[in-house]
N, C-alpha and C positions, 0 to 999 in steps of 0.2 A: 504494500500500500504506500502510495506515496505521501500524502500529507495526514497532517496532525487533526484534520478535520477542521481546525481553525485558522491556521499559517497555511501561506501560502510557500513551498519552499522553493523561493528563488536561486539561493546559493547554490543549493542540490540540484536543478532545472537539467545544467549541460549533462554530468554524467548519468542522471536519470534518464535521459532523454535516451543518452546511447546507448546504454543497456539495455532498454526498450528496442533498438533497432528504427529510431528515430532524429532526425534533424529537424531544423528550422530554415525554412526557405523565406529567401527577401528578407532578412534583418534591417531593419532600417538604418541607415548608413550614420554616424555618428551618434548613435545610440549605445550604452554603455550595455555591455552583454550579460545577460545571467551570471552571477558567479564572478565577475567585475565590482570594486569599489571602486570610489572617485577617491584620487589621492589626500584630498582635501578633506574631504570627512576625521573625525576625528573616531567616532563611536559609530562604524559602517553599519545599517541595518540591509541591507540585501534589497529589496524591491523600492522600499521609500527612500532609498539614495539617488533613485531617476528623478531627473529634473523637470518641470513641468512641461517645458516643450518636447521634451523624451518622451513623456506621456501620452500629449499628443503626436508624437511620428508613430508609435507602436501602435494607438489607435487608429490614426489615417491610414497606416499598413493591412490593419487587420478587416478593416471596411473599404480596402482597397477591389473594386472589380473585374480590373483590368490585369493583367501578364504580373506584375509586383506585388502580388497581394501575400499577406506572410503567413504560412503555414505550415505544419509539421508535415512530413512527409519521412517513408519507411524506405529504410535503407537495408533491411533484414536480409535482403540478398546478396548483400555485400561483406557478410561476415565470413572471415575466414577468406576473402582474396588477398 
């Protein structure tokens, strides 16, 4: 199971992700990555480290409809090449 039921786990996001046999397609370009802090933070929290126009590219990405739109996508067949 992946989360606490109440946290979301951002730090945990990439390696979860590939264990699963999953990626993230279209990451929005200067958007800080799961499992990334900003060096400036002092007390990093994981998800609420994104800045608010982070925010908004992750959701313009995700309600994107055109070729860039950001989504997980299975890489399963690619294990073990």
């Amino acid at each position: 199971m992946w989360g606490s039921g109440k946290l979301f786990l951002w730090k945990q996001m990439p390696p979860r992700l590939a264990s699963s046999g999953l990626v993230l397609v279209n990451w929005p370009e200067g958007v800080m990555f799961p499992g990334k802090e900003h060096s400036s933070r002092t007390m990093p929290k994981g998800i609420s480290n994104l800045t608010h126009a982070e925010c908004s590219k992750i959701l313009a990405a995700l309600n994107d409809t055109g070729e860039n739109w950001l989504h997980l996508q299975s890489v399963s067949h690619h294990k073990g090449a």
